[in-house]
N, C-alpha and C positions, 0 to 999 in steps of 0.2 A: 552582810559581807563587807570588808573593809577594803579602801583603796587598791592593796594590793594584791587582794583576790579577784576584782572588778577588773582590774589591768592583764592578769594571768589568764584569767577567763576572754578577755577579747584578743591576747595574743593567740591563744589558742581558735578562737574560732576562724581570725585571718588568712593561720594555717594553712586548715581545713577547707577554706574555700578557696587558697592558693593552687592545693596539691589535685582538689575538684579539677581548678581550671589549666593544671600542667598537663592533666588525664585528657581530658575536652580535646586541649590541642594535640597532642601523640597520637590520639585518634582518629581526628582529621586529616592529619600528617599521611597516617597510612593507608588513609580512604584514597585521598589525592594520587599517593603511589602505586598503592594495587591499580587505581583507573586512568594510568600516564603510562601501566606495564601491559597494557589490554592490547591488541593488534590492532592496529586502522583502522580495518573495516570494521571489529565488533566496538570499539570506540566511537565508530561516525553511527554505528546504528543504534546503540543506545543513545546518545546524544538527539535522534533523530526522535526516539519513543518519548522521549524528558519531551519536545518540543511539541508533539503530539498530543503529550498528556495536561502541559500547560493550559495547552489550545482547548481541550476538552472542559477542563478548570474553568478558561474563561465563557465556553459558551454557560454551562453550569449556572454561572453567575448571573448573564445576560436574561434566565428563562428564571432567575430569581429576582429578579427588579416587577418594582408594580407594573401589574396588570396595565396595557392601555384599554380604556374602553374602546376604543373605535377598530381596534384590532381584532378584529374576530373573523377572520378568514370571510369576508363579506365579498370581494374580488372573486375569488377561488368560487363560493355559493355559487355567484349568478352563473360561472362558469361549466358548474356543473349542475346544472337547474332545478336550485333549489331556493323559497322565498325565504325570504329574512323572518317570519312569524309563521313559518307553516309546520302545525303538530300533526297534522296528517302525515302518515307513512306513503312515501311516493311506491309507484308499482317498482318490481326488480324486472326492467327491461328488459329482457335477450337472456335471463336469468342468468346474470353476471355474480361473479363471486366476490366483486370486489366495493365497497363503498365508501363512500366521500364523508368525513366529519370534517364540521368547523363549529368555532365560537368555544373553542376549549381552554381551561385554566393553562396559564403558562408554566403551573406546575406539574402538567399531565406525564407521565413516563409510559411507558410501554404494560410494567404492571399493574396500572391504577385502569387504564383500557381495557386488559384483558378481564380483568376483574366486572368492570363496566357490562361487560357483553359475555359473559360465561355463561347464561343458559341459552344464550342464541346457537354456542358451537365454537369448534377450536379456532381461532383466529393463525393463520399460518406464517401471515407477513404483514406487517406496520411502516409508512413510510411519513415520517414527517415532514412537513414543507416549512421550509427553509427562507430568508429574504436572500438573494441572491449577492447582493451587495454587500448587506451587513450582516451574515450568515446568523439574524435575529428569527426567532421562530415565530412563525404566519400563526400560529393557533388553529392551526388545521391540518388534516396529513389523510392517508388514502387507509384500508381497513381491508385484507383478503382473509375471505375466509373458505373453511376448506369445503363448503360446498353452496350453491346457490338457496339452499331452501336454510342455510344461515347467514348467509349475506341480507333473504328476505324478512328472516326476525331479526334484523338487526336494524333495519330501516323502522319498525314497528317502535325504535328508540329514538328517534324523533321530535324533539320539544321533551327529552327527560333529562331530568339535573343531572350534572357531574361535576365534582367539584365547584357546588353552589354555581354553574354556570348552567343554562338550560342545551342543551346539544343538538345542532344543526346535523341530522343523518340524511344524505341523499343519495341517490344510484348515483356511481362513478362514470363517468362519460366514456366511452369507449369509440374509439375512429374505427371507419369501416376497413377490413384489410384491403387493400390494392393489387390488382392481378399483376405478377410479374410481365414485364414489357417481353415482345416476343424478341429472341434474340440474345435476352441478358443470363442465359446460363442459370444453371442450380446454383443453389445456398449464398443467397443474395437476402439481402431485407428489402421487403416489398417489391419497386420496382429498379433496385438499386443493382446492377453487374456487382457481382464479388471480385475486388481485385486484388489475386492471388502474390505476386509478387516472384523476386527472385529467388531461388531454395536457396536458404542458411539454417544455420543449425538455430539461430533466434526469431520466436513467433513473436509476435505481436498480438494480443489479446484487449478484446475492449466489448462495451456494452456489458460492464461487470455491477453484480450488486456490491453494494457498499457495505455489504457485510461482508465479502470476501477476507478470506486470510489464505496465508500460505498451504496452510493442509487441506483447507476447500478445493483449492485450485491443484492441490496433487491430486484429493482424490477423485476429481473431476477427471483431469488428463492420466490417468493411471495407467489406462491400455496404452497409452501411444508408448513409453517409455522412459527411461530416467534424466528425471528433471536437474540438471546440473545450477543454475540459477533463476534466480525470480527478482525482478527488478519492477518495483510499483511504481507507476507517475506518479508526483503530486505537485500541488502547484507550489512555485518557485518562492512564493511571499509567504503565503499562509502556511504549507508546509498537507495542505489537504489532497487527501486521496481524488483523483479526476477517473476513477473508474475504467481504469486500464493498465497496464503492465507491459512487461517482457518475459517472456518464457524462454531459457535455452535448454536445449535438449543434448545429447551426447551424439546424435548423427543423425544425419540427413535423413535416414528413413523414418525417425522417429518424428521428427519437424514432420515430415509430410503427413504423417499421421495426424497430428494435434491440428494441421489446417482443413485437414478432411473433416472436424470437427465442428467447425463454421456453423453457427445457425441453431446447434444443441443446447439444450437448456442447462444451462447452472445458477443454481441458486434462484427457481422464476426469469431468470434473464435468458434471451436467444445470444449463442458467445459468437463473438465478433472475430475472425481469423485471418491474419495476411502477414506473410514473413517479413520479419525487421528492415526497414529500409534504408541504404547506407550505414551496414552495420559490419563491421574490418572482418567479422567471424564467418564470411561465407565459404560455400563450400567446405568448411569445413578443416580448415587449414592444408592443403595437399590434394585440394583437387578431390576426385573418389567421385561416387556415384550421385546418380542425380541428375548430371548438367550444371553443376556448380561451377563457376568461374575457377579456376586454380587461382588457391591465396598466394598473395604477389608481399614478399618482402622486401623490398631493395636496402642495401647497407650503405651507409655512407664511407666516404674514406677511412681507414681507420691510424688517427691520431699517433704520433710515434710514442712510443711505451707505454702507449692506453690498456688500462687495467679493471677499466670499469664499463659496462653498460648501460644500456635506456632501453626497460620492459614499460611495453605498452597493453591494452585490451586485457587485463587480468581480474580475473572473475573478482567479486565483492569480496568473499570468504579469505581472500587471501592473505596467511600470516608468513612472518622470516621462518618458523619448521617448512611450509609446505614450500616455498622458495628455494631453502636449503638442498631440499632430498630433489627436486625439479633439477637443481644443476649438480647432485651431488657429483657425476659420472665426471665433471668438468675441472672440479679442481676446487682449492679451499673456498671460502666465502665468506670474506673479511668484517665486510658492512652490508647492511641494506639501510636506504632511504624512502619511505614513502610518501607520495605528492599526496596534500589533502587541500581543501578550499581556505581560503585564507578568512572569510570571512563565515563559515558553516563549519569549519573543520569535517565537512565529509570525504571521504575518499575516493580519490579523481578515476582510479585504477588504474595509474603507473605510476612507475618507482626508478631507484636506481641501485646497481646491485655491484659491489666493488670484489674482483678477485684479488687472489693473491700473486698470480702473475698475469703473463700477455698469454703465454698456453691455454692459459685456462679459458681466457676470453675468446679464444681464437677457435675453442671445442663449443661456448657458450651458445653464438652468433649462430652455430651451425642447428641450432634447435629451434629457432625463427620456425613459427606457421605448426610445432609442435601443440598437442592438445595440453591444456593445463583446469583442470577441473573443467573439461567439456568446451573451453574457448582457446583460438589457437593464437599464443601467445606470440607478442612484434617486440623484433629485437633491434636494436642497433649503437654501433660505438657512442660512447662518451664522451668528452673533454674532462 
């Protein structure tokens, strides 16, 4: 090939990975604008899944670094009394369903375990233990299975290999229950008073497993009635689930419901119940049944030719359509602005919501402590 086919040949290939890299970008372009046209809230909640999924990423990594040797749940062992060299099968005390491993590969998952113990029985629930600090994994976690005479062949697994490591199996220590205190009222844990709280239409839920999700937790509260939001804790840094929530429900009868629930099991857990505390949505916006406070709005002055408001307490789900049709009855609706965190971009749940006149604002005000997907929405003038 002579020079000036060597030269036609790499103008062409230049090209071609010019017009590649024009494509790359356009399609970037329009990832970035589909997920800039997303609503707030489903914007902060994806945003929230990416940071969850990181997180998951990196523990991943952490239970891929070498083995320590000294790490072998040996803390944990003595704890639950078991010897550091003992192949004896301890007895299954009180014929508990649940039992203690340690000294496990940091490569272990939930299927290389089950696997481990398939002819003892179905294993129901796996809990791994965690360092609290460095959320690095202990090489040990707890083992239920669905009956005691397989919790007992499972002990029988005791001093055998798994993952080239030999397997620490001991009965699970279990504390004595404790007679409720005379005094303290039904559906309390142990000797703990249940403290009920004031009716709002948002419970409070806690003592959850860590496997929860949204549809557990529907089909759990199903009988009480429709769940209008679900609001997970987690914590502020890490971004991790802390085993608790917020429930809102559409009315006061249906809250009472889900706290009559107190103490029921979901998911192995006894669930934890007492209505949201210092939360704007009580009673229900309007007073109404129960003994709920009457929701109290007060407005401020209102601004001369002020055209715009300040919505506060607005459920998560909330986009500019469902906003729209909320004030449709009021007059046109020029702009919305919604507040998000400046350093999380999540969505605070208010906004600001601009008409097209002062009439409209003046019908707008007048829907203060109205329900808006189950929460009753706080209104007040602009600047």
């Amino acid at each position: 090939m002579g020079k000036e086919g060597k030269k036609r040949e790499k103008e062409e290939g230049d090209a071609a990975e010019d017009k590649k890299k024009e494509k790359k970008e356009k399609k970037e372009k329009k990832e970035k604008k589909d997920k800039d046209a997303e609503p707030p809230a489903k914007k902060a909640k994806v945003e929230l899944e990416e940071k969850k999924a990181k997180k998951a990423s990196k523990k991943d990594e952490k239970r891929a670094e070498p083995e320590p040797a000294a790490d072998d749940g040996e803390d944990e062992l003595k704890i639950h009394g078991g010897g550091a060299k003992t192949a004896a099968a301890a007895p299954n005390a009180g014929g508990s369903t649940t039992v203690f491993i340690a000294n496990l590969s940091f490569q272990i998952d939930d299927a290389a375990v089950k696997a481990a113990f398939k002819e003892c029985g179905e294993i129901t629930s796996i809990k791994w233990l965690n360092d609290k600090e460095s959320g690095r994994f202990k090489g040990c976690g707890f083992l239920e299975f669905e009956s005691a005479a397989a919790a007992a062949a499972a002990l029988a697994k005791n001093g055998v290999d798994l993952m080239e490591r030999p397997m620490k199996v001991t009965p699970a220590e279990t504390k004595p229950a404790r007679e409720p205190k005379a005094g303290a009222g039904g559906g309390g844990f142990g000797d703990r008073p249940h403290e009920v709280g004031e009716p709002n239409l948002e419970v409070y839920v806690g003592n959850l497993s860590y496997s929860i999700d949204d549809d557990s937790i529907k089909a759990a509260l199903k009988s009480c009635g429709t769940i209008t939001n679900i609001r997970w804790i987690t914590d502020r840094d890490s971004g991790e689930f802390k085993g608790a929530g917020f429930i809102s429900f559409s009315s006061l009868e249906e809250s009472a419901k889900a706290i009559a629930m107190h103490g029921q099991d979901v998911l192995g857990r006894p669930l934890k119940c007492s209505y949201a505390k210092g939360r704007p949505d009580k009673a229900g916006g309007g007073g109404g049944a129960g003994g709920g406070k009457k929701f109290e709005n007060k407005l401020s002055e209102k601004p001369e030719g002020c055209t715009k408001i300040f919505c506060g307490n607005l459920p998560y789900d909330i986009d500019d359509d469902k906003m729209k049709s909320f004030f449709a009855d009021c007059g046109e609706v020029t702009a919305i602005r919604w507040l998000t965190d400046k350093t999380t971009g999540d969505f605070k749940g208010v906004g600001f919501i601009d008409f097209g006149s002062e009439a409209a604002v003046d019908l707008a005000v007048k829907k203060a402590g109205q329900p808006l997907s189950g929460r009753p929405i706080r209104i007040d003038f602009a600047n």
